[in-house]
N, C-alpha and C positions, 0 to 999 in steps of 0.2 A: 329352865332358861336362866343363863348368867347375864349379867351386866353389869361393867365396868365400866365408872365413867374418867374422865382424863378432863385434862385443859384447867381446872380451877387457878386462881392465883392472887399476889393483891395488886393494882391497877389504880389509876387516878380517876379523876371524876372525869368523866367525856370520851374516853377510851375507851377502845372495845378489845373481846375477847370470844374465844368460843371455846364452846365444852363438847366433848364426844362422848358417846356412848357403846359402846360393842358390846353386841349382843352373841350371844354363843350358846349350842343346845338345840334345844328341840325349838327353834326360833318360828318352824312352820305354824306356831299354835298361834302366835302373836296378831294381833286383830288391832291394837292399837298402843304406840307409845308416845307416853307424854315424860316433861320436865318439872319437877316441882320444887318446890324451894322453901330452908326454915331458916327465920331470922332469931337472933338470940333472945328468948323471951316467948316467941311467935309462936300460932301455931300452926305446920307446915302448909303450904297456898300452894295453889294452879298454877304453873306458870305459862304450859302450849302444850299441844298434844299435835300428834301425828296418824294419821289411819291409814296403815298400808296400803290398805285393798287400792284404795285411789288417790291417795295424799291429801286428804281434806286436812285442813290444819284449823286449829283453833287457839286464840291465845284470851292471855288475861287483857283486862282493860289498864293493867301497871306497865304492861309491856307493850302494847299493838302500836307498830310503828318503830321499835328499838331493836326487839329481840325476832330473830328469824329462824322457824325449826324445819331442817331437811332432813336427810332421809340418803344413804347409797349402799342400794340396795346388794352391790356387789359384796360389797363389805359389812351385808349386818350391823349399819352402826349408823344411829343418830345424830346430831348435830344439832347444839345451839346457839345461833351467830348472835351477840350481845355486841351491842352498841352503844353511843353514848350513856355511859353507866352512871348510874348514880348514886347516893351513899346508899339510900334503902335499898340496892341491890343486894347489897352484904348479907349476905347466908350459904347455909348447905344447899349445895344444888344437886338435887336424888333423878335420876333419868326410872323410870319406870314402866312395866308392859301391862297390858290387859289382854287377856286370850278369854273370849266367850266359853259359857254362857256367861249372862252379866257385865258390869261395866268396871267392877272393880280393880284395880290394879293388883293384879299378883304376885306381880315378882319387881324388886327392886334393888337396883345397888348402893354400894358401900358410901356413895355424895362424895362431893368433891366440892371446896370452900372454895368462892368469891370474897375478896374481900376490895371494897371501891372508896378509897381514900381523898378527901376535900384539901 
């Protein structure tokens, strides 16, 4: 499984942006994907996850209510709609898959920077 994400940039405080993810490969394996994020110093957090089978979504408590993760399914490709941003958004944002057994995340791409300017 590949993944390449897109949309990163730097942006003001209150502005929104979204990041994609295209997935490509043996994509059938994939059970569920999430967005994670590492801020300079940090060490990389949760941001939302995705569960194909039915679209359950989960997000962090830094994001619920900002950030929105879909999914089209035509396109193999994730999405995460980021809204009023804030500085502590600024990091690498890594979209990620997990294919069972287990919940680990297996395959990850190359991040794509956020950076959200005051």
């Amino acid at each position: 499984v590949r993944l390449v994400e897109s949309g990163g940039g730097s942006v003001q405080v209150g502005d929104s942006l979204r990041l994609s993810c295209a997935a490509s490969g043996r994509t059938f394996v994939i059970y569920r994907m999430g967005w994670f994020r590492q801020a300079p110093g940090k060490e990389r957090e949760f941001v939302a996850s995705f569960r194909w089978s039915d679209g359950i979504t989960q997000y962090a408590d830094s994001v619920k209510g900002r950030f929105t993760i879909s999914r089209d399914n035509a396109k193999n490709t994730m999405y995460l709609e980021m809204t009023s941003l804030k500085p502590e958004d600024t990091a690498v944002y890594f979209c990620a898959a997990n294919s069972p057994p287990g919940f680990r995340y297996d395959y990850w791409g190359q991040g794509t920077q956020v950076t959200v300017s005051s």
